[in-house]
C-alpha positions as CSV (number, residue, x, y, z in Angstrom):
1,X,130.9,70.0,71.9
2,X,128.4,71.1,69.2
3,X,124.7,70.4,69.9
4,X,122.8,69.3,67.7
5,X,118.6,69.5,67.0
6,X,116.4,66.7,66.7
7,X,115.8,67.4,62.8
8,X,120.4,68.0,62.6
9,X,120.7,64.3,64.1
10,X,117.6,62.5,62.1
11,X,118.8,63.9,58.8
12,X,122.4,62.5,60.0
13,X,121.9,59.0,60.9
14,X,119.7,58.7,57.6
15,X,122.0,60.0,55.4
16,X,125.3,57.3,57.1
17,X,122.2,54.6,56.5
18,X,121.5,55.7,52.8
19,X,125.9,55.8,52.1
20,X,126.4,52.8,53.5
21,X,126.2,49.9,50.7
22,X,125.1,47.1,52.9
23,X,121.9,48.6,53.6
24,X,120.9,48.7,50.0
25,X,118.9,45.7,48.0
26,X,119.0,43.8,51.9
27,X,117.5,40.4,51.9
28,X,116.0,40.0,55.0
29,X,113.9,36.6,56.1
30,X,111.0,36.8,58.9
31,X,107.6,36.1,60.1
32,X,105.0,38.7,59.1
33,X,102.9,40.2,61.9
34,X,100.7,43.2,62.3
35,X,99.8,44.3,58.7
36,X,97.8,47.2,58.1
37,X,97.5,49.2,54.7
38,X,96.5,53.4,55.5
39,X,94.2,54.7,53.5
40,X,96.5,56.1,51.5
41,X,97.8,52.9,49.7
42,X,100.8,52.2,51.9
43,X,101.4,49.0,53.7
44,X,103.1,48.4,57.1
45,X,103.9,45.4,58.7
46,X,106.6,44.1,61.2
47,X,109.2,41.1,60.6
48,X,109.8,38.8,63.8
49,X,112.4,37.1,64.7
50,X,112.6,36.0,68.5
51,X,113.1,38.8,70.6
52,X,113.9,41.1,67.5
53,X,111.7,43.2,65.0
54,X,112.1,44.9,61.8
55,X,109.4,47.5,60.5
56,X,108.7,47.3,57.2
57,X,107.2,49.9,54.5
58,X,105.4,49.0,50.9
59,X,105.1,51.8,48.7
60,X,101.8,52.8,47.4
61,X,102.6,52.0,43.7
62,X,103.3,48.5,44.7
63,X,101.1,47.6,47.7
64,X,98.3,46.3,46.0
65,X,100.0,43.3,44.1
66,X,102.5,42.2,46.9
67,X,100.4,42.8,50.0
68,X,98.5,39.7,48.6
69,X,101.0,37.4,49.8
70,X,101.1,38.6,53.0
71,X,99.5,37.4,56.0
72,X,100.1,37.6,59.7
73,X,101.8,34.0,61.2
74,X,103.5,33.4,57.3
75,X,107.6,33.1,57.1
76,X,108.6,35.3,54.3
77,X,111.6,36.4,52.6
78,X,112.0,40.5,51.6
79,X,113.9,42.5,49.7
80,X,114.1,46.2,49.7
81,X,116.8,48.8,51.3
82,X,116.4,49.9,54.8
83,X,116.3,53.8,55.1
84,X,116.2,56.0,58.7
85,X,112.8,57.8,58.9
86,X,113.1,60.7,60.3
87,X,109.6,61.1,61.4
88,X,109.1,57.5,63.1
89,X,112.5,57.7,64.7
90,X,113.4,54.5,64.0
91,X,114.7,52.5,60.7
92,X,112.4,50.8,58.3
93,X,112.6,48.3,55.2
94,X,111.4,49.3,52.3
95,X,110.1,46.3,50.6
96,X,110.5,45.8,46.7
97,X,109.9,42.4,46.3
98,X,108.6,39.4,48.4
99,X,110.0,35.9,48.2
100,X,109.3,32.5,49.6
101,X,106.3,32.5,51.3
102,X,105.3,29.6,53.8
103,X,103.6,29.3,57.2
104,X,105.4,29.5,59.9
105,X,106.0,27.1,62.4
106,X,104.0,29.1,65.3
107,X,101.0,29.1,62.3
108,X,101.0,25.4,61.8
109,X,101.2,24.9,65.8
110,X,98.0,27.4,66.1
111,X,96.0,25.7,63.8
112,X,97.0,22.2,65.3
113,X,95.6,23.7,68.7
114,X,92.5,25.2,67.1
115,X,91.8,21.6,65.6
116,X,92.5,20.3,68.5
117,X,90.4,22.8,70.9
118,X,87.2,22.7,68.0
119,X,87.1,18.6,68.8
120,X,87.1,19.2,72.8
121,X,84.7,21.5,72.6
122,X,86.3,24.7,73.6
123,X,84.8,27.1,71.0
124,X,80.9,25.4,70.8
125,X,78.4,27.7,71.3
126,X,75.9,25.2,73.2
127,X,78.3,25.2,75.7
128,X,78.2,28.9,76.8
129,X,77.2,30.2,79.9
130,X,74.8,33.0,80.1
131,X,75.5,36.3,81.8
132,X,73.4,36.9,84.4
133,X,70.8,39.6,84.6
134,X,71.5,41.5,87.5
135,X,75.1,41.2,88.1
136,X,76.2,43.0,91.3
137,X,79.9,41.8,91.2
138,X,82.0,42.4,88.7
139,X,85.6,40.9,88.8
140,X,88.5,42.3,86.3
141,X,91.5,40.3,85.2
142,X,93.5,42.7,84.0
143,X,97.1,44.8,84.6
144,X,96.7,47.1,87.3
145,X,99.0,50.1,85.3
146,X,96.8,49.9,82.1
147,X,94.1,52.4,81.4
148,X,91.6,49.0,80.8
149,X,90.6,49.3,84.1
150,X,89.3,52.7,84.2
151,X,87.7,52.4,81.5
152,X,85.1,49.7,82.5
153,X,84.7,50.8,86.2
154,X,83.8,54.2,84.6
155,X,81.7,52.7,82.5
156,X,79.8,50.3,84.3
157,X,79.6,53.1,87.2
158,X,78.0,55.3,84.1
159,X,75.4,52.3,83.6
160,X,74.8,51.4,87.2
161,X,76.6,52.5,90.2
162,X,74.9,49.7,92.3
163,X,77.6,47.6,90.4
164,X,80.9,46.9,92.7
165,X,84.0,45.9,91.6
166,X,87.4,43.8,92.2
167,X,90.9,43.4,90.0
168,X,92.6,40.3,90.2
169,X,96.0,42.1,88.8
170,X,97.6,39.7,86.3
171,X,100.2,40.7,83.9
172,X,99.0,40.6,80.2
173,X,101.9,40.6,78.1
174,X,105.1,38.1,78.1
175,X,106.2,34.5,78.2
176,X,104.3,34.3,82.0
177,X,100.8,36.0,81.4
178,X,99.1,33.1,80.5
179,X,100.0,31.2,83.7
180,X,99.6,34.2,85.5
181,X,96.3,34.9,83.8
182,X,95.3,31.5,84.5
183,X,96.0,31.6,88.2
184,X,93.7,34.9,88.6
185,X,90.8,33.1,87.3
186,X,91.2,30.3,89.6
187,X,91.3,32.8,92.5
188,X,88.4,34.2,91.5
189,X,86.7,31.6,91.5
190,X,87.6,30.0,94.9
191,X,86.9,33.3,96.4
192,X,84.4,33.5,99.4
193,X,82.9,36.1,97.8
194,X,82.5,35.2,93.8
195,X,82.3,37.4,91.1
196,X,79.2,37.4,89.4
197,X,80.9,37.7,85.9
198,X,84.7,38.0,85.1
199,X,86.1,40.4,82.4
200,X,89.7,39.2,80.9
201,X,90.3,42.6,79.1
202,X,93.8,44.3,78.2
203,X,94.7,46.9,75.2
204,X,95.5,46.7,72.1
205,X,99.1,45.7,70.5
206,X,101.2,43.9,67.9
207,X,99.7,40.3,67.1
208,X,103.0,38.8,69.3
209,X,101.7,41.2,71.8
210,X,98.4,39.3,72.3
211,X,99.6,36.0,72.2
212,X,99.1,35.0,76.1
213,X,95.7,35.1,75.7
214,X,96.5,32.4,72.6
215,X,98.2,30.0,74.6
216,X,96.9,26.8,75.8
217,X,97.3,27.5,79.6
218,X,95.0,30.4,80.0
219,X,92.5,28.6,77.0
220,X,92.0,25.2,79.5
221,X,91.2,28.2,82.8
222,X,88.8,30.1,80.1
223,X,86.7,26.5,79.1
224,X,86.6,25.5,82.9
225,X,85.7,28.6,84.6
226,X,82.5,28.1,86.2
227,X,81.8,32.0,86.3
228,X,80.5,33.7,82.9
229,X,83.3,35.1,81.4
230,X,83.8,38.0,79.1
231,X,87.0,38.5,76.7
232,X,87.8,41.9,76.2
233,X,91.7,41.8,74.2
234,X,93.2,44.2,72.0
235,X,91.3,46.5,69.5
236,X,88.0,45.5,67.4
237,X,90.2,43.9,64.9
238,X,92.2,41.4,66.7
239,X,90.9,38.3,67.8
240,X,92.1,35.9,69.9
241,X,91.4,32.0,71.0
242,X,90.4,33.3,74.3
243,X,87.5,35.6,72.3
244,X,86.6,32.4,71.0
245,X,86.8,30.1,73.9
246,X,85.1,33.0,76.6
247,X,81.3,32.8,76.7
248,X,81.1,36.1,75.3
249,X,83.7,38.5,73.4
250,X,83.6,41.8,73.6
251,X,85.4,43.9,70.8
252,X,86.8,46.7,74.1
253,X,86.8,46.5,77.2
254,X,85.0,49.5,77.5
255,X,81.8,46.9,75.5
256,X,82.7,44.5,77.6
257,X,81.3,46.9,80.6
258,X,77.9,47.4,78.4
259,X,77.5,44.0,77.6
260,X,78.0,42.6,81.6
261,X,76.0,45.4,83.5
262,X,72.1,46.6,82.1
263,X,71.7,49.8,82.6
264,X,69.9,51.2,85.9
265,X,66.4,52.0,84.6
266,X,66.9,48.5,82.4
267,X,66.5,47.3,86.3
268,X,64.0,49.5,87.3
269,X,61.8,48.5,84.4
270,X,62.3,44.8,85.1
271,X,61.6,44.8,88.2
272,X,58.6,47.0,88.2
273,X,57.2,43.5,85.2
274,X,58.1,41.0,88.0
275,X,56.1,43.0,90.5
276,X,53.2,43.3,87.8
277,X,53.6,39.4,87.4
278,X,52.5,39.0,91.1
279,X,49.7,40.9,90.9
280,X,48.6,39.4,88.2
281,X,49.3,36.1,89.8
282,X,48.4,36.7,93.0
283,X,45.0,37.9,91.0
284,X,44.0,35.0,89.2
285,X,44.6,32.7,92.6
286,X,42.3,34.0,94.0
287,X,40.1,34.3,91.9
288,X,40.4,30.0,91.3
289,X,39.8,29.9,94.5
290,X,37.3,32.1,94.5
291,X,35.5,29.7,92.0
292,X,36.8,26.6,93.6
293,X,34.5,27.9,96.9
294,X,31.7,28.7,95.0
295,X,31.0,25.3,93.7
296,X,31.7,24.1,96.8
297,X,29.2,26.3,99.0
298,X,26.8,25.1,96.0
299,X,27.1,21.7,96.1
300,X,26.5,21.8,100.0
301,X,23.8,23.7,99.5
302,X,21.7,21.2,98.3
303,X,22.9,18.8,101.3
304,X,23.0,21.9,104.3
305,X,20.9,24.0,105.6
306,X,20.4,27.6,104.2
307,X,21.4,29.1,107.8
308,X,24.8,26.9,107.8
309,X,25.4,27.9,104.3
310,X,25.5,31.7,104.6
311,X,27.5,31.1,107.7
312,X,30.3,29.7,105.6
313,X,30.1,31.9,103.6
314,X,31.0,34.6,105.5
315,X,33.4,32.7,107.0
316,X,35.0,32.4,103.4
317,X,34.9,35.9,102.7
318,X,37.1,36.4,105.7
319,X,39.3,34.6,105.1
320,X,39.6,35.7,101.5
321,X,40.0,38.8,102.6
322,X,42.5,38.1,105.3
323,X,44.2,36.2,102.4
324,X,44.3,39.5,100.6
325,X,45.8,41.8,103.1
326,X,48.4,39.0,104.2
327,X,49.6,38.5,100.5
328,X,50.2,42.6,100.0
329,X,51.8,43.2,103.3
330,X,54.2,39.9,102.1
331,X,54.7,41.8,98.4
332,X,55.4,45.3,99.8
333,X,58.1,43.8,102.5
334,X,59.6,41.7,99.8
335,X,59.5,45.0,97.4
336,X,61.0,46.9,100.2
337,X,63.6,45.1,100.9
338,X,64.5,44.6,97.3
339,X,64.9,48.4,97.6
340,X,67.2,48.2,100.5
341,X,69.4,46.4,98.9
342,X,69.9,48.5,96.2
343,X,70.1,51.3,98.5
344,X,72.7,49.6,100.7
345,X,74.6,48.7,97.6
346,X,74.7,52.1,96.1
347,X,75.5,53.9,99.4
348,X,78.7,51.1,99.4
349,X,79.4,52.2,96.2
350,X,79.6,56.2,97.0
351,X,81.2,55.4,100.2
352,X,84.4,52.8,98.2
């Protein structure tokens, strides 16, 4: 049996493809997905058909007038010859002409449910929640076998390891994510212990790839969720109804990470301003009351005794000054234990 190399078996299978007739000036109908042009001037894109796709190639020469007519969701009818490429591995058409170009019925059936979803209120902005400032609890909807998950527990841990976290696996790709999807955010929110934000997040992928997080099942679970919500799907460039319908989209799930958890000395900063606010506060009290004394001492001075008056007021200024040492022994407990919580919550964190 002769062995053949990898280069000895590409260079084989594309030459029986380029001999064999049928292969040549193929008219082949599909819906366009995933269209990207390289830098260099060439086009890819995908045709899909159910369960079935066919990658497809336009040359550089003519990319710029028929990539015009392309767009991700249209049915479209191709011509070209399918060749083996030997450095994908795997056939591709390469497309010479482009005919009959309509939407799709999944197209028309997305823009009904955008149409739809825009007169329910789905995607209005008044209607977002707003991520809360310090979030200790971070819950991730997500695949448990992706990377996605690393990526923002490493982050967040990078921006404060206070933060704790838990996964509510769901499957993110396939006719059941959506349900499944769906189901994990309802979880999360009946949970004894909630979340204080939820991340939906998975990878990147073909446009068929991502279109759970399209589907009307996991869109009603997004608008209802009573837990500030963060979609994270696919790459910058794709963008899903769930981006639109979460409170916030992030373009990764790595951002998705910066935007839910401030950074440590973002923390530190506001908390050091809110014990600055009671001082101040605490400050100008007294100081009404203070005032408030004053006229009052003044006003029975003209009715009381001189004797009775500057024995109230050094009954005042104990007070006021028992006042004082009671309200900072109150503010450096409360301080205190504000910092034992953190503490406790970071220890947790090293120990998990």
């Amino acid at each position: 049996m002769k062995i053949y190399s990898v280069n000895e078996c590409s260079r084989l299978m594309a030459g029986r493809m380029k001999k064999d007739y049928i292969f040549d000036h193929i008219a082949v109908r599909g819906t366009v997905s995933s269209v990207h042009t390289h830098f260099s001037g060439i086009t890819y894109f995908s045709l899909l058909d159910g369960e079935s796709r066919l990658f497809c190639v336009i040359g550089r020469m003519s990319s710029t007038f028929l990539k015009r007519r392309l767009e991700g969701g249209m049915e479209v009818t191709v011509v070209g010859d399918i060749r083996y490429n030997t450095f994908s591995g795997w056939p591709s058409l390469f497309v010479e002409r482009i005919l009959n170009v309509q939407k799709s019925r999944e197209a028309e059936e997305r823009e009904n449910l955008i149409k739809e979803l825009t007169e329910l209120g789905y995607f209005d902005p008044l209607r977002k929640k707003e991520l809360p400032h310090f979030p200790f609890h971070i819950g991730i909807i997500s695949s448990e076998s992706g990377a996605v998950v690393h990526d923002i527990v490493k982050t967040g841990h990078l921006r404060n390891p206070c933060v704790r976290y838990t996964l509510y696996s769901s499957s993110v790709q396939g006719r059941e994510a959506s349900l499944d999807m769906a189901q994990r955010i309802h979880e999360a929110e009946e949970s004894p212990d909630r979340p204080d934000v939820l991340i939906l997040a998975r990878g990147g992928g073909a446009e068929e790839d991502l279109s759970p997080f399209n589907d009307r099942t996991v869109l009603d679970a997004v608008h209802e969720c009573s837990i500030p919500l963060i979609s994270a799907v696919g790459h910058e460039t794709d963008t899903t109804l769930t981006d639109l319908a979460a409170d916030r989209r992030a373009s990764t799930p790595t951002q998705a990470a910066e935007i839910a958890i401030p950074e440590r000395k973002v923390w530190i900063h506001l908390l050091k301003d809110s014990l600055d606010h009671l001082e101040k506060g605490k400050a100008s009290a007294l100081d009404e009351r203070r005032e408030a004394v004053k006229e009052s001492l003044l006003s029975l001075g003209k009715q009381i005794s001189p004797e009775k008056v500057h024995r109230l007021r050094l009954e005042t200024l104990s007070c006021t000054l028992f006042l004082e040492r009671s309200m900072d022994k109150y503010m450096k407990l409360r301080y205190q234990q504000v910092l034992d919580s953190l503490v406790r919550l970071a220890d947790g964190r090293k120990d998990g």
